[in-house]
C-alpha positions as CSV (number, residue, x, y, z in Angstrom):
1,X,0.0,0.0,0.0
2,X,1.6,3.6,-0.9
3,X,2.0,6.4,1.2
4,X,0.6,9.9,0.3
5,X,1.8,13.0,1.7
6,X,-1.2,14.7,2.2
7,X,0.2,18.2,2.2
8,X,1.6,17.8,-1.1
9,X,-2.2,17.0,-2.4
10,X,-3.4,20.1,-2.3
11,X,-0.8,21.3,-5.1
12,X,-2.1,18.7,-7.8
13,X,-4.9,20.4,-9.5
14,X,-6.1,21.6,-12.4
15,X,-3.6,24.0,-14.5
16,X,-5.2,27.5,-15.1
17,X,-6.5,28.1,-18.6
18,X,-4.1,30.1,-21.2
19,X,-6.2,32.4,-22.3
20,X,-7.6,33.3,-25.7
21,X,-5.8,29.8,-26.4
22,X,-9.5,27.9,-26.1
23,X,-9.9,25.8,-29.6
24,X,-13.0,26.8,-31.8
25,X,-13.5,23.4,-33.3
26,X,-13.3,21.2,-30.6
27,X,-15.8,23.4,-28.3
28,X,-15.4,25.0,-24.3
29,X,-13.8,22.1,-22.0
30,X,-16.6,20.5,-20.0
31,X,-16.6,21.5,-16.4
32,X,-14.7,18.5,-14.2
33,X,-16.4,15.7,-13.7
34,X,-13.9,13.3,-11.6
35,X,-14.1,13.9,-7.9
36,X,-17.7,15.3,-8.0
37,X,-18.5,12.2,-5.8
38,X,-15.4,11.6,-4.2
39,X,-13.9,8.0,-4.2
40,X,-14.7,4.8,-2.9
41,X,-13.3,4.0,0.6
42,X,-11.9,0.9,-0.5
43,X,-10.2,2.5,-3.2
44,X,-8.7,5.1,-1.3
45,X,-7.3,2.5,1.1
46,X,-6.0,0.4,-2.0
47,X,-4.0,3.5,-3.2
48,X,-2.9,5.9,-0.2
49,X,-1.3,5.4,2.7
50,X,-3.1,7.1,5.9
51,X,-2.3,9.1,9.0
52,X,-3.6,8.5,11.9
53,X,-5.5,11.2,12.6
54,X,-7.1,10.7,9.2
55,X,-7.9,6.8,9.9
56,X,-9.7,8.0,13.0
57,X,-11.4,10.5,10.8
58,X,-12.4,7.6,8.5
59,X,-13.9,5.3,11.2
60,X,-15.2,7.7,13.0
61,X,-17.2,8.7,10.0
62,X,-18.1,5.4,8.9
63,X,-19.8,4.6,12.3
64,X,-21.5,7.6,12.3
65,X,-22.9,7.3,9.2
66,X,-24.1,3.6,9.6
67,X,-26.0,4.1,13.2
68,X,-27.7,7.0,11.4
69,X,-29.4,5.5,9.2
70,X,-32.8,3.4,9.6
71,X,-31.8,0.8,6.3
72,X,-28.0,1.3,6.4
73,X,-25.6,0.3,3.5
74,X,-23.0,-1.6,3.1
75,X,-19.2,-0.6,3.8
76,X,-18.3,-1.9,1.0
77,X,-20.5,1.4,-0.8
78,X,-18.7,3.9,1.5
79,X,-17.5,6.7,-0.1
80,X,-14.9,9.7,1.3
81,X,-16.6,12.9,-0.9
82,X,-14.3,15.5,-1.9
83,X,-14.5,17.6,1.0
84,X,-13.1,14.5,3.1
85,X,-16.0,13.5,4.3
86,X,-17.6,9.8,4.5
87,X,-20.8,8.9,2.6
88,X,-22.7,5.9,2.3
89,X,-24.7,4.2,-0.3
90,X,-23.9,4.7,-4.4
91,X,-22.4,6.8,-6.3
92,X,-25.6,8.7,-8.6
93,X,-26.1,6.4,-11.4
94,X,-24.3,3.7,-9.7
95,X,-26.5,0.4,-9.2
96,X,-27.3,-1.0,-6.0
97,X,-29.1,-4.1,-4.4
98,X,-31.9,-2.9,-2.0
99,X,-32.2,-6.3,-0.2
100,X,-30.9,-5.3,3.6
101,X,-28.0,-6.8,5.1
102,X,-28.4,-9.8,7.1
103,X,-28.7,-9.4,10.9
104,X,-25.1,-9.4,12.5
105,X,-23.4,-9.1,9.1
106,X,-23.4,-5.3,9.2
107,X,-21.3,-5.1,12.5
108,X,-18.9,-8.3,11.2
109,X,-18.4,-6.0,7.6
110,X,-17.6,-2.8,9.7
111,X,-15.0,-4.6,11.8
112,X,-13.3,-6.0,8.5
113,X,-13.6,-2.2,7.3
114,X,-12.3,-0.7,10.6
115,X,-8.8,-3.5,10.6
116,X,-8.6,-1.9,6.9
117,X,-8.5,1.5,7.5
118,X,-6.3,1.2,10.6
119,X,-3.9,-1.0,8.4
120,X,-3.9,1.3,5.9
121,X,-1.8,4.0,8.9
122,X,0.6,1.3,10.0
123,X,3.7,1.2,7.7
124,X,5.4,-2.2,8.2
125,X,9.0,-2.7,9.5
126,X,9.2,0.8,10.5
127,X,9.1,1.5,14.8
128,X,5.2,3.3,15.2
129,X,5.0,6.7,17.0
130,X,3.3,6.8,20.0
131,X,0.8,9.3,19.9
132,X,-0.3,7.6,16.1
133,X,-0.4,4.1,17.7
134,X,-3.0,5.7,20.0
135,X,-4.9,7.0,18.0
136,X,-4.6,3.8,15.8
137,X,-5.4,1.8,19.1
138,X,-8.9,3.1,19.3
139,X,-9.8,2.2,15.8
140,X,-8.6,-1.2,16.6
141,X,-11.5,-1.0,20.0
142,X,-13.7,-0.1,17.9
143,X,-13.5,-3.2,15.5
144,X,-12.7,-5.3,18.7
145,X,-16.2,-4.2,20.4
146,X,-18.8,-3.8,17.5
147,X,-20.4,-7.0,17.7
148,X,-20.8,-6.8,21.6
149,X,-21.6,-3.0,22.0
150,X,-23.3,-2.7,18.9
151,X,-22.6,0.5,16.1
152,X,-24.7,3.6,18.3
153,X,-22.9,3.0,21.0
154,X,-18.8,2.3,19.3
155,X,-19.6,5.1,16.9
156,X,-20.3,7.9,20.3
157,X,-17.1,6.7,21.3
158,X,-15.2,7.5,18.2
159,X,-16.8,10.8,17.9
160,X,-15.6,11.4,21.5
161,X,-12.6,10.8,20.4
162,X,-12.2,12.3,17.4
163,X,-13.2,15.3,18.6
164,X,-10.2,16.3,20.0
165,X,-8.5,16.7,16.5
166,X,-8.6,19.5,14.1
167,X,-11.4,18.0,11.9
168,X,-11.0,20.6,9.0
169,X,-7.7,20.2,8.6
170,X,-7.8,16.4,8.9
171,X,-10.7,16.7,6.0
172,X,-9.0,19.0,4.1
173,X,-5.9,15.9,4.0
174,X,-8.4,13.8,3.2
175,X,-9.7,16.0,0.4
176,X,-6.7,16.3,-1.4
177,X,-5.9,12.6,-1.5
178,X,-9.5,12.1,-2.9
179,X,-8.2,14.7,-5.7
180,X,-5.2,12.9,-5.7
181,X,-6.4,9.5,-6.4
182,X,-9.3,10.4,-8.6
183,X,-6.5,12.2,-10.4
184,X,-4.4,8.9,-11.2
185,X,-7.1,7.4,-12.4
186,X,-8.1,9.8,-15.2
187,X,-4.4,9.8,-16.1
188,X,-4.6,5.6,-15.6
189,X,-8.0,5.7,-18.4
190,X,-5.9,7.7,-21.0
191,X,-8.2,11.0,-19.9
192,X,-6.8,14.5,-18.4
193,X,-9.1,15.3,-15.0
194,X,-12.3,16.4,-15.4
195,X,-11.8,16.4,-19.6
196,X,-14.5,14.7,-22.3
197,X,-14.0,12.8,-24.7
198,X,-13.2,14.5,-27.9
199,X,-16.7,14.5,-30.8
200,X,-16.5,12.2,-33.5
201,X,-16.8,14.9,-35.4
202,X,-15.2,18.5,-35.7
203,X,-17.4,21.9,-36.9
204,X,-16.6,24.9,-37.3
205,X,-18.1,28.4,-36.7
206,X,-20.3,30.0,-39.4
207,X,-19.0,32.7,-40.9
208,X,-15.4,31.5,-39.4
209,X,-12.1,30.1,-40.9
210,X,-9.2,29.6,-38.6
211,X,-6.6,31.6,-40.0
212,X,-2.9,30.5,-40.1
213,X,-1.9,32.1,-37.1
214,X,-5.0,31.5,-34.9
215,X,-4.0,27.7,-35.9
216,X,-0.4,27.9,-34.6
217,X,-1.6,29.4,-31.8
218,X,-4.0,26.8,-31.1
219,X,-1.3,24.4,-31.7
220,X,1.3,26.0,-29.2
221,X,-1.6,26.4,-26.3
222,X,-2.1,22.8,-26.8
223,X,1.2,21.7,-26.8
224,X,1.4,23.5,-23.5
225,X,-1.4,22.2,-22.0
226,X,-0.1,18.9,-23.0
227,X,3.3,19.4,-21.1
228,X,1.5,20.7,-18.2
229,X,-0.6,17.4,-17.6
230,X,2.4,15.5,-17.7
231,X,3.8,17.7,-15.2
232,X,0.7,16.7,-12.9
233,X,1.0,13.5,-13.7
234,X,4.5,12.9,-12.8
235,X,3.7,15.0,-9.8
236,X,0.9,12.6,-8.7
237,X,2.9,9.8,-9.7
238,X,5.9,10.5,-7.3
239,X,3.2,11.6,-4.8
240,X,1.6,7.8,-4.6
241,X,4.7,5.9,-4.4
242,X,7.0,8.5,-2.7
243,X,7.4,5.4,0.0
244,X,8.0,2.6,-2.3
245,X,10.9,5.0,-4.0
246,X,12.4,5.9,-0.3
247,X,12.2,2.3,0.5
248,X,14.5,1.4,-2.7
249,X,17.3,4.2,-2.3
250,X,17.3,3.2,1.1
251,X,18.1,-0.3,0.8
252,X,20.4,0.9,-2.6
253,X,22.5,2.9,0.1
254,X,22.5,0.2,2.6
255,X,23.9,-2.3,0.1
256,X,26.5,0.5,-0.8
257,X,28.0,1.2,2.5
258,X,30.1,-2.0,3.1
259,X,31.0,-4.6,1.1
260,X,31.3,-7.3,3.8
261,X,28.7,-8.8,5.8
262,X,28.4,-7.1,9.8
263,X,30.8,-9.2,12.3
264,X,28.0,-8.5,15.1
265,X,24.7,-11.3,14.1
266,X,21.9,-10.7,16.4
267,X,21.4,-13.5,18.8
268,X,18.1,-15.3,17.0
269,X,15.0,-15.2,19.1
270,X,14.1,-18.6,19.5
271,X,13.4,-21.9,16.8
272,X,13.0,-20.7,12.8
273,X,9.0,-21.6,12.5
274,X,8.0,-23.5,9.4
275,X,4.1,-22.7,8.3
276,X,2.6,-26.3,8.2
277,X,1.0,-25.9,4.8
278,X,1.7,-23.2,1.6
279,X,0.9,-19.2,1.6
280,X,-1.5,-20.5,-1.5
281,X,-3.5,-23.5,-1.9
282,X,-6.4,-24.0,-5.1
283,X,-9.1,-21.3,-4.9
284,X,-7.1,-19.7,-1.4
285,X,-5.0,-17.1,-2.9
286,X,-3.0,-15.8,0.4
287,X,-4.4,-16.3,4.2
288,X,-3.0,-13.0,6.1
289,X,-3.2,-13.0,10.1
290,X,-2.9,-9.8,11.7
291,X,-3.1,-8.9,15.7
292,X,-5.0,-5.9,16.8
293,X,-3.5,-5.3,19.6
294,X,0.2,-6.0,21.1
295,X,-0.4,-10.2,22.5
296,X,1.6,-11.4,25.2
297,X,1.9,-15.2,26.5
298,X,-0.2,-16.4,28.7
299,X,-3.0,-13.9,27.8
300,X,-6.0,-13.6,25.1
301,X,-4.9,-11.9,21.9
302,X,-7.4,-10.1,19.4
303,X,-6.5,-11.0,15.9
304,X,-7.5,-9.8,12.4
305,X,-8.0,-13.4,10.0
306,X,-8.3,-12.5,5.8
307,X,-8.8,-14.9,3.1
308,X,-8.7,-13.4,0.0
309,X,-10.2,-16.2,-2.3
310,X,-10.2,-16.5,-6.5
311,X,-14.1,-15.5,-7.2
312,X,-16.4,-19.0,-7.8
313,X,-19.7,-19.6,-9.6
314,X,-20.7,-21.2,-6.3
315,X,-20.6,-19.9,-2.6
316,X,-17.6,-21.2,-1.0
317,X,-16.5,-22.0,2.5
318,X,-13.9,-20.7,4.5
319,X,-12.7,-22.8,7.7
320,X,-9.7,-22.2,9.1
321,X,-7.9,-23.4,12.8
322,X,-5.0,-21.7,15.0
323,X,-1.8,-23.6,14.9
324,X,0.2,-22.1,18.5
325,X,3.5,-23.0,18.5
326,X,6.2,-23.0,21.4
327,X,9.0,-20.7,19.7
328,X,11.8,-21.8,22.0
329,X,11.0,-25.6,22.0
330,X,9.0,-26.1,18.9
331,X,6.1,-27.8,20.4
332,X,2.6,-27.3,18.4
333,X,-0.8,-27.5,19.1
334,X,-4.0,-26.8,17.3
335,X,-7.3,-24.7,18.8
336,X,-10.3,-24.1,17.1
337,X,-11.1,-21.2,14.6
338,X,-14.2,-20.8,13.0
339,X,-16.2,-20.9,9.5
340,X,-17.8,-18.3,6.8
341,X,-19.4,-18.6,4.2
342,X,-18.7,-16.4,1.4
343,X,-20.8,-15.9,-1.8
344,X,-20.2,-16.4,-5.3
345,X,-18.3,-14.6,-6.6
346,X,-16.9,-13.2,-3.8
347,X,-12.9,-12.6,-3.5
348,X,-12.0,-12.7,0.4
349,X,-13.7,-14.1,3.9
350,X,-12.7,-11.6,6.9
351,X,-13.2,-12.5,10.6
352,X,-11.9,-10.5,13.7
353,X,-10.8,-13.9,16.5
354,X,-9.9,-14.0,20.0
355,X,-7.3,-17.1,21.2
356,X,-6.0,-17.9,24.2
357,X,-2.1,-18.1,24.0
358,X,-0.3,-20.2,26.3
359,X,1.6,-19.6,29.3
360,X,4.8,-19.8,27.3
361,X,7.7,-18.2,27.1
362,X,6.9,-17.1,23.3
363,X,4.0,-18.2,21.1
364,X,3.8,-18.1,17.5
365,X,-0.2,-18.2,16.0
366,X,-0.9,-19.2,12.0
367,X,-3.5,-19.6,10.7
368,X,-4.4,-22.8,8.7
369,X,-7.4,-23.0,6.5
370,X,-8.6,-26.4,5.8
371,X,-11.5,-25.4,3.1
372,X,-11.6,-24.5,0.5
373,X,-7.8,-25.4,0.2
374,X,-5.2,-26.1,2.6
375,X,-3.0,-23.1,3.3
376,X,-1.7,-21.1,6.2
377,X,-0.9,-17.7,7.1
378,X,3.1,-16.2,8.4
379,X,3.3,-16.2,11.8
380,X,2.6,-13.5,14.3
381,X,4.4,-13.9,17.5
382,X,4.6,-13.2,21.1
383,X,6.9,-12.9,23.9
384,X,10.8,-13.6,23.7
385,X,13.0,-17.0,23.7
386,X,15.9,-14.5,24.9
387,X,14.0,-13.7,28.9
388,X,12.7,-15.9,31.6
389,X,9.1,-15.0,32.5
390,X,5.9,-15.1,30.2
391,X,5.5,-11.6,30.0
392,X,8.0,-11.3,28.0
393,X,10.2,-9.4,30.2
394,X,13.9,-9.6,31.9
């Protein structure tokens, strides 16, 4: 997932008109069209990488919007408009199916939602800053608690919450990635923001022949306009995967500064674990296992399960079991997990899980699905081989 720099989004817009360069035969430019509605939430998650001021912005939103509504809509049709804020239900035009969520599935789809959007802040194998992780942390809650305390009473809490931020300038960040990303995606369907397609057709005005020079002008205010996109489009480019470019000088500068391997090795944490079945298995594309919260031995730990799934004819079903393993011995056992059904043509099963880790010294939790195909998730672990108690401490 890329990183945005929100600040930097409020510089990508449209270039100012030349004027008197406006061309007779093809017609005014059509007032802008991308961004009207803003983005889909999903998409906006897929593309930028959040802060966490604007992932509690997002939740906070998204709860709000669902407990005030009598026949609410799915997640999945959440949309962030473009002045940052979130709307539910369809874009104008778009097509929706009336039939009302089933009881329970609202809360289970918001939780999935809610893990996203706090994902979506966390940048992996990078230390997380305190007062983000808070913020972060009560996302997480909120997930954790909606099936329990229901979505009235998780979405008060956010708003609490989220009340002690500076909302307009959170939604202003959240505006400009909207622009940002509606932006690459004209530039992605061949189109400059906001333009039409050009008529099949070109006319020109009665009484009026473009003279030689009124054509090369023409020609240079197009050429212009021309270098100007790519300008923004570069611009948004570097924008969306400023992290991804960091990330590749960084490690081009790391490989560059010695050409010998370090004579200090870290002293390894306990036994290498070794996933009891593949990462992907027939019609399981990738099983990801994510905790919520920091787990220690000896303790329940809140984890995120995802199955992402290639799309059937036919419903499939997702069952899946926790494999805990003792890190400093290698010992294994296997707990119960659980079992949705997802329908056809549907790409991933989500599920937020509690389990009950061991009074170990350090635990290591897969996942393991065992329908509709055998595979198993990387392992997320807890407590230290190199200390003598549980906790995980010297």
């Amino acid at each position: 997932m890329t990183d945005l720099t929100t600040a930097r989004g409020t510089d990508l817009r449209e270039p100012d008109p030349v004027p008197g360069l406006t061309d007779p035969d093809v017609g005014p430019p059509a007032p802008p069209a991308a961004g009207r509605e803003g983005v889909p939430l999903t998409r906006l998650l897929a593309l930028a990488r959040l802060t966490a001021p604007q992932a509690l912005e997002l939740a906070a939103g998204l709860l709000a919007g669902t407990a005030g509504q009598d026949d609410p809509a799915g997640p999945d049709q959440a949309r962030v408009g473009p002045d940052g804020r979130v709307v539910l239900g369809p874009a104008p035009g778009d097509r929706r199916d009336d039939t009302p969520p089933a009881a329970g599935g609202t809360a289970e789809a918001l939780g999935t939602v809610l893990a996203e959007v706090a994902g979506a802040a966390r940048l992996r194998g990078r230390p997380a800053d305190p007062a983000a992780e808070e913020l972060l942390t009560e996302v997480d809650r909120a997930a954790a608690d909606l099936p329990d305390l229901g979505v009235p009473a998780v979405a008060a809490r956010l708003q609490d919450e989220v009340a002690r931020l500076d909302r307009d300038v959170v939604r202003g960040e959240l505006a400009a990635l909207v622009r940002a990303v509606d932006d690459r995606t004209a530039s992605a369907t061949g189109r400059a923001p906001g333009a039409r397609p050009s008529p099949g057709s070109r006319t020109v005005a009665a009484g009026r022949v473009p003279s030689g020079g009124t054509r090369t002008m023409r020609r240079i205010g197009v050429w212009l306009f021309s270098v100007v996109v790519l300008a923004a489009g570069v611009a948004v480019e570097v924008a969306l995967l400023r992290d991804d470019i960091g990330a590749d000088i960084e490690l081009l500068l790391d490989a560059g500064r010695s050409g010998s391997p370090s004579s200090t090795t870290p002293e390894p944490d306990g036994l290498p674990i070794t996933p009891p079945a593949p990462a992907a298995a027939g019609s399981v594309a990738a099983v990801d296992l994510r905790p919520l919260a920091q787990c220690a031995p000896a303790a329940p730990c809140t984890v995120r399960l995802l199955v992402r799934l290639v799309p059937g004819a036919d419903p499939q079903t997702v069952t899946w079991s926790y494999r805990l393993v003792d890190r400093c011995t290698g010992a294994a056992t296997t707990v119960p997990g659980g079992t949705v059904t997802v329908p056809a043509g549907g790409q991933r099963a989500a599920a937020v899980g509690t389990v009950a880790l061991p009074d170990q010294r350090s635990v290591a939790v897969l996942a393991v699905t065992s329908s509709p195909a055998t595979a198993a998730s990387a392992p997320v672990s807890a407590g230290s081989c190199l200390t003598d108690r549980p906790d995980g401490t010297g």
